[in-house]
VOSE-35205 format. One record per residue (C-alpha): residue number from 1; x, y, z. Coordinates in nm, 4 decimals, decimal comma. Example, Ala and Ser with C-alpha at 12.3 -4.5 7.8 and 13.67 -1.06 7.14 Angstrom:
2
{i = 1&px = 1,2300&py = -0,4500&pz = 0,7800}
{i = 2&px = 1,3670&py = -0,1060&pz = 0,7140}
END
This chain:
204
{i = 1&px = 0,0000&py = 0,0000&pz = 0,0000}
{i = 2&px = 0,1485&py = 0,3169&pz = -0,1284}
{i = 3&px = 0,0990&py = 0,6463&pz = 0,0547}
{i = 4&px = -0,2385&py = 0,7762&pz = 0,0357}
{i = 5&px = -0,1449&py = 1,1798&pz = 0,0120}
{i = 6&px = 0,0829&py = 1,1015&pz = -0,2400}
{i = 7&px = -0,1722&py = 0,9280&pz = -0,4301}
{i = 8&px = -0,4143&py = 1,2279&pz = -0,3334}
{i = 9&px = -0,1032&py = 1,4815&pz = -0,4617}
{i = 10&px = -0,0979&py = 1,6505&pz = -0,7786}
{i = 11&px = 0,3000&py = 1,5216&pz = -0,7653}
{i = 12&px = 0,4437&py = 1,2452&pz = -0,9485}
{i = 13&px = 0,8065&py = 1,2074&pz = -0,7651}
{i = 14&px = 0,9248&py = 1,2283&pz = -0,4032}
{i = 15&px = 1,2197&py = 1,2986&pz = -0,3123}
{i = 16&px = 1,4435&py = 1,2774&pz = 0,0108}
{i = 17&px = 1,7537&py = 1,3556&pz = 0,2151}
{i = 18&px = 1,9220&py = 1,0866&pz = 0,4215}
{i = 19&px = 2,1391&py = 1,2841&pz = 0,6559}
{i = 20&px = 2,4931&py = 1,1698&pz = 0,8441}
{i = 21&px = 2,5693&py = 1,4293&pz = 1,1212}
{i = 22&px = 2,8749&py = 1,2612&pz = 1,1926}
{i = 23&px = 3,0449&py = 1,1827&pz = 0,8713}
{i = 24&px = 2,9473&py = 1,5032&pz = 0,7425}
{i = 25&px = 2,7731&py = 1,2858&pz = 0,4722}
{i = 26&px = 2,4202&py = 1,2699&pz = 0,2603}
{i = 27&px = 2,2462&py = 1,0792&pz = 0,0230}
{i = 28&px = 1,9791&py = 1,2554&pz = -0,2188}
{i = 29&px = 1,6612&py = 1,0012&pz = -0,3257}
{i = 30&px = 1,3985&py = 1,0985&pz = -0,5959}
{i = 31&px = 1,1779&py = 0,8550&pz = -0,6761}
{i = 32&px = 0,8630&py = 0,8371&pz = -0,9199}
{i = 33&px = 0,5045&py = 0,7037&pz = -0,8158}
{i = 34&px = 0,5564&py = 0,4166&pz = -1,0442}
{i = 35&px = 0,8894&py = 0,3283&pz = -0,9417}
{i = 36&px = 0,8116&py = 0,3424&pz = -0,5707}
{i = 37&px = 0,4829&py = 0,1213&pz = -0,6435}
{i = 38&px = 0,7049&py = -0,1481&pz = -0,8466}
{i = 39&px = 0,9431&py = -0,1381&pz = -0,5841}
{i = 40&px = 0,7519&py = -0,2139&pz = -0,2933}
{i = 41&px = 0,5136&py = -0,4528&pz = -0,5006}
{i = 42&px = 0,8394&py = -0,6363&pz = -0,5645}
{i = 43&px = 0,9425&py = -0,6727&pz = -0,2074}
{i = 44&px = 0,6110&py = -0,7698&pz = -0,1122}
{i = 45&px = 0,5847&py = -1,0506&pz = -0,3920}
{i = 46&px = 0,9765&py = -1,1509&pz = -0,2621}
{i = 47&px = 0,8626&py = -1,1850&pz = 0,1136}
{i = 48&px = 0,5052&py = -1,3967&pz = -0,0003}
{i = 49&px = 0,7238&py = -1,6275&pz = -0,2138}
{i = 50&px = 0,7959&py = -1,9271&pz = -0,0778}
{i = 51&px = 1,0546&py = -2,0521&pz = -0,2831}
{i = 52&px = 1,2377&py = -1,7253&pz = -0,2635}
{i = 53&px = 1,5106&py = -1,6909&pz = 0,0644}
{i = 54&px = 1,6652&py = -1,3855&pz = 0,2667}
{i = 55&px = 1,9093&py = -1,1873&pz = 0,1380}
{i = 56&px = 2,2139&py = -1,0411&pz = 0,3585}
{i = 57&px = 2,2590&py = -0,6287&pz = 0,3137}
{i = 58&px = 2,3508&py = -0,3426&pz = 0,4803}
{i = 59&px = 1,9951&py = -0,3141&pz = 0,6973}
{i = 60&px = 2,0892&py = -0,6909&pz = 0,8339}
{i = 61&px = 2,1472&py = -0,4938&pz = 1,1855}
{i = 62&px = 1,8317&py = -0,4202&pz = 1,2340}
{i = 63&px = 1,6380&py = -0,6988&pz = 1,1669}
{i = 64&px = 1,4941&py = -0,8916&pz = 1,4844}
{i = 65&px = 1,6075&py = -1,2721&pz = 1,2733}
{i = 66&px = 1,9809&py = -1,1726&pz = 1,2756}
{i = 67&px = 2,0572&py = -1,4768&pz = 1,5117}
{i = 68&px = 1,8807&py = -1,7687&pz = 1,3004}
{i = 69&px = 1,8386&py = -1,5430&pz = 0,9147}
{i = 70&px = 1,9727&py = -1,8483&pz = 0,6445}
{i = 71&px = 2,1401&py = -1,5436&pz = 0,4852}
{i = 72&px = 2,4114&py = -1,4980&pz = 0,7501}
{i = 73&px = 2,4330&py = -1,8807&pz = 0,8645}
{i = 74&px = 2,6018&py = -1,9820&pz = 0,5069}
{i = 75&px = 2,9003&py = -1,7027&pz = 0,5567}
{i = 76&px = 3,1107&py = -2,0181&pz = 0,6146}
{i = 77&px = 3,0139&py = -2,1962&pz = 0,2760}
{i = 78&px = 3,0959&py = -1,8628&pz = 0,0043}
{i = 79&px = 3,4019&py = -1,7417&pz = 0,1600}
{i = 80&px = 3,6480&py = -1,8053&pz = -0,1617}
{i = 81&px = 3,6548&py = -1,4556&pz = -0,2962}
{i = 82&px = 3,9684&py = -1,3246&pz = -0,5119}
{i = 83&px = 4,0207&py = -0,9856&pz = -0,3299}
{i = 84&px = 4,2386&py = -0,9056&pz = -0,6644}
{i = 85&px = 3,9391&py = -0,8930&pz = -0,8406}
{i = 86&px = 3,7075&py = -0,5521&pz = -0,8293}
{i = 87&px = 3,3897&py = -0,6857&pz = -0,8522}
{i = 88&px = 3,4766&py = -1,0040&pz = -0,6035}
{i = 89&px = 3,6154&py = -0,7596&pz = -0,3543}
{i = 90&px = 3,3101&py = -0,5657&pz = -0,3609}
{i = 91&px = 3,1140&py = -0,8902&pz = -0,3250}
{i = 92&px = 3,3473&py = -0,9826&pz = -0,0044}
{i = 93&px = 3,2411&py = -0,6416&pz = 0,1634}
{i = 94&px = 2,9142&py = -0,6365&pz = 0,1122}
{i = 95&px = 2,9269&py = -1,0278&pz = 0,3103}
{i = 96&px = 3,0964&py = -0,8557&pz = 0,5768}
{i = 97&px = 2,8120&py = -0,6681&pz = 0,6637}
{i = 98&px = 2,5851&py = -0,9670&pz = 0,6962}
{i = 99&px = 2,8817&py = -1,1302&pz = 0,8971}
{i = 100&px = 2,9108&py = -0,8206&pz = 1,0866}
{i = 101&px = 2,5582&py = -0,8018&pz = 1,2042}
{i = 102&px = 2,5165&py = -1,2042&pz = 1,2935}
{i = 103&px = 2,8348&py = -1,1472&pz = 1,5541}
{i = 104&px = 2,6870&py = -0,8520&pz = 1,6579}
{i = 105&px = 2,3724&py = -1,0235&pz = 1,7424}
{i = 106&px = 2,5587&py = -1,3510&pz = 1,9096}
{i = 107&px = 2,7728&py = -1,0865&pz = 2,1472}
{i = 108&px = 2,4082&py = -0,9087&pz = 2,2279}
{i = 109&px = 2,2298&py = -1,2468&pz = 2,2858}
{i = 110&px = 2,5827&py = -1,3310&pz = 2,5802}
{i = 111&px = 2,5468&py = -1,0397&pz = 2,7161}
{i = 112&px = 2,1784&py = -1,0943&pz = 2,7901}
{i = 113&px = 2,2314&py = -1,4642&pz = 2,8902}
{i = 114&px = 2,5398&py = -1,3689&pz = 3,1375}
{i = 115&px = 2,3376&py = -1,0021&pz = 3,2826}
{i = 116&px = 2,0825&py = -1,2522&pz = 3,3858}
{i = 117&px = 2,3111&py = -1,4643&pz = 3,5620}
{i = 118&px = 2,3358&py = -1,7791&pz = 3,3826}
{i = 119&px = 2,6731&py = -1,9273&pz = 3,3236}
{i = 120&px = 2,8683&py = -1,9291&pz = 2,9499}
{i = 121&px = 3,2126&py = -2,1256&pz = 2,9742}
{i = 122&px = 3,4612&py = -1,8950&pz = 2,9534}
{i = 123&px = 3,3071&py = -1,6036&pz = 2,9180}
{i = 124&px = 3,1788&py = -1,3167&pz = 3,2447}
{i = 125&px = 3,1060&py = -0,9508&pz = 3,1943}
{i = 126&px = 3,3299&py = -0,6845&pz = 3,3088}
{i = 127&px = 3,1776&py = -0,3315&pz = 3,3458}
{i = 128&px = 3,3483&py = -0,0638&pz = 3,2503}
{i = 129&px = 3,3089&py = 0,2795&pz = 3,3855}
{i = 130&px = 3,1140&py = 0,5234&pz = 3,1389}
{i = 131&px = 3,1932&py = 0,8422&pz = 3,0674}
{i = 132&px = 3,1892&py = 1,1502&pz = 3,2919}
{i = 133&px = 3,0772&py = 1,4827&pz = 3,2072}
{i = 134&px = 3,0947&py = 1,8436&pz = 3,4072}
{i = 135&px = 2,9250&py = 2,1587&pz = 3,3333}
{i = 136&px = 3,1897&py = 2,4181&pz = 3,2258}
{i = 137&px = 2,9977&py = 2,6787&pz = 3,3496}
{i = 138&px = 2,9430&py = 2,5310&pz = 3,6835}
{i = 139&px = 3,2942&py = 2,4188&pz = 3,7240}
{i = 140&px = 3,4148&py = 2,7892&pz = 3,6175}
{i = 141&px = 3,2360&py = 2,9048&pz = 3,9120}
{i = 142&px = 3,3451&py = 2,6593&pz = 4,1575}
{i = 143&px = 3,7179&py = 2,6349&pz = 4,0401}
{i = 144&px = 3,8230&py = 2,9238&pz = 3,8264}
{i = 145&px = 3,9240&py = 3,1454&pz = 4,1503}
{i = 146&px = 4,0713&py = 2,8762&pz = 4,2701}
{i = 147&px = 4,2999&py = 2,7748&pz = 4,0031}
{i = 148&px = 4,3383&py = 3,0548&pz = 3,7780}
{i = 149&px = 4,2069&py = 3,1263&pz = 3,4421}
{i = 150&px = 4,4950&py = 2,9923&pz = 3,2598}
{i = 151&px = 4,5160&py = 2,6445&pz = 3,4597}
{i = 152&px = 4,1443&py = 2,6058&pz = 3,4322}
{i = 153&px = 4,1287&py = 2,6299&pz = 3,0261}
{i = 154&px = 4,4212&py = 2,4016&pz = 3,0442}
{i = 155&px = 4,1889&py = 2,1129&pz = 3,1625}
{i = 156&px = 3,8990&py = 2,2128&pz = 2,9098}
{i = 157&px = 3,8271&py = 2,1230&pz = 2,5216}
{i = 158&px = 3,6090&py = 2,3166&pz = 2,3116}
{i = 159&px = 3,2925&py = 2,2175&pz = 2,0761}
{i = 160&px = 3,3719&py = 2,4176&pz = 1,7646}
{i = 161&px = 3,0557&py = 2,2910&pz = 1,5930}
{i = 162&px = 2,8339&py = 2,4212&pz = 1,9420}
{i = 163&px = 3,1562&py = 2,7907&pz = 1,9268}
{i = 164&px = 3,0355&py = 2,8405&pz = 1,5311}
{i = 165&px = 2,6848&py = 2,7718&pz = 1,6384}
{i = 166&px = 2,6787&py = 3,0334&pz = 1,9032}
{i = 167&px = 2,8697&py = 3,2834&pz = 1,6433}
{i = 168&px = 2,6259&py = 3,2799&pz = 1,3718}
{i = 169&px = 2,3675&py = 3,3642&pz = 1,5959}
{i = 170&px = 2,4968&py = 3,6823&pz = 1,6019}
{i = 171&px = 2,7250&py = 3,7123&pz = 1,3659}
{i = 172&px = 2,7593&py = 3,6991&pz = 0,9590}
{i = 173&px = 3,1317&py = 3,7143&pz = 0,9424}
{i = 174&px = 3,3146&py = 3,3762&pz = 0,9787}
{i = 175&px = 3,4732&py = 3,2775&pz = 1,3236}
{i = 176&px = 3,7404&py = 3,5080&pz = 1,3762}
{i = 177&px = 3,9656&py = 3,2466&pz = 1,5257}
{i = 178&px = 3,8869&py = 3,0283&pz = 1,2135}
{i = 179&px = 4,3072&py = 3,0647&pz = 1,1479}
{i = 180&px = 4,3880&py = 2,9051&pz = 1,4663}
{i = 181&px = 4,1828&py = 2,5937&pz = 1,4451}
{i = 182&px = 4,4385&py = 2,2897&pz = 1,3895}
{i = 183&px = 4,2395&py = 1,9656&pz = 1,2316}
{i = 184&px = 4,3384&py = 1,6194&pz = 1,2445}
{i = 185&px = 4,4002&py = 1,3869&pz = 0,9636}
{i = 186&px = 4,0776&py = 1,3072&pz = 0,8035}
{i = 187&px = 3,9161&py = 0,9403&pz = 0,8569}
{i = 188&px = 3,8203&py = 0,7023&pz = 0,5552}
{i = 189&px = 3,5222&py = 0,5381&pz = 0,6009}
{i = 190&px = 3,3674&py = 0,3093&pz = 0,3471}
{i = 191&px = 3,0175&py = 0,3959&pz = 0,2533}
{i = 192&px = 2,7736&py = 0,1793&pz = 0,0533}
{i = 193&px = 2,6268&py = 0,3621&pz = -0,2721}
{i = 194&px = 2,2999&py = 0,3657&pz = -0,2833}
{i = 195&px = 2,2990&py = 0,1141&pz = -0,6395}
{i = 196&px = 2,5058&py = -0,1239&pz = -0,4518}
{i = 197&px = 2,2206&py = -0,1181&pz = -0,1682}
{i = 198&px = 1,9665&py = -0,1558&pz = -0,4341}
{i = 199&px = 2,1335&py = -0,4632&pz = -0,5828}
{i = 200&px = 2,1922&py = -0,6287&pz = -0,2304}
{i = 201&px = 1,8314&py = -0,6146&pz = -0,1916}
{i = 202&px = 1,7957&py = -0,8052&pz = -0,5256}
{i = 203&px = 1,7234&py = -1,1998&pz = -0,5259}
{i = 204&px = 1,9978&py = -1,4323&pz = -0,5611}
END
């Protein structure tokens, strides 16, 4: 069953942002009615098909069958991949995700099976202390007389993204301390396109 309003809507294409805060990262969907009715018509007809099995992909996490899904049980059975090979190396990572989220799920299910106090050989839990946090403001008030400005700020970090935030509140002109800012080498992630989501949704 396709949306209703959209049905209802003089519009014939959607479209949507899928936002990463973090990575700094987004992914731009426009989709017609008739491709989003063919699409989920097809999943539908995929899921009432008998003869038709799971597929692993990237949304494996989430899924509530993780533990017992066929898809992630055979990992051990396709493993000969030539990693010299383009397309078999892309093949390998998408399986890692499947993998992934099947040893995620047996760590989740120990966890639960230890916090409620049954036994696993060879295997406890071990809390570890979570993170602490102060108010800067309240410290400052406590502790800056105490210490001194200059071995107060020594102890503290700053949120540039919250600093710029506060700025531009006020403010057109970029940060005036913009110069100063030092940045650390940048992270590569690997991030799945969204045709190579599309075709790991596809039937084997």
């Amino acid at each position: 069953m396709l949306c209703p309003l959209w049905k209802r809507s003089s519009g014939t294409s959607c479209g949507g942002h899928e936002l990463y805060v973090d990575a700094q990262y987004h992914r731009y969907y426009k989709i017609t009615l008739e491709e989003a009715k063919a699409s989920v018509e097809g999943i539908i007809q995929r899921h009432t098909d008998p003869k038709v099995g799971p597929v692993s992909c990237t949304y494996c996490k989430w899924c509530r069958h993780t533990l017992t899904c066929s898809a992630l049980l055979d990992f051990d059975k396709d493993m000969k991949y030539d990693l010299n090979k383009p397309e078999e190396l892309a093949a390998a990572l998408l399986k890692t995700k499947g993998i992934r989220a099947w040893c995620d799920a047996v760590e989740k299910a120990a966890k639960e099976h230890l916090g409620d106090g049954k036994p696993l050989d060879g295997w406890r839990l071990q809390t570890r202390k979570g993170r602490e946090s102060l108010d800067a403001t309240e410290a400052w008030r406590k502790l800056g007389q105490r210490i001194g400005t200059d071995r107060f700020f020594s102890a503290c970090t700053l949120n540039l993204n919250k600093l710029r935030e506060v700025w531009e509140k006020d403010y057109t002109e970029d940060l005036p301390v913009e110069n100063l800012i030092t940045r650390a080498k940048d992270s590569i992630a690997l991030v799945e396109s969204k045709e190579n989501e599309s075709k790991s949704n596809e039937p084997k």
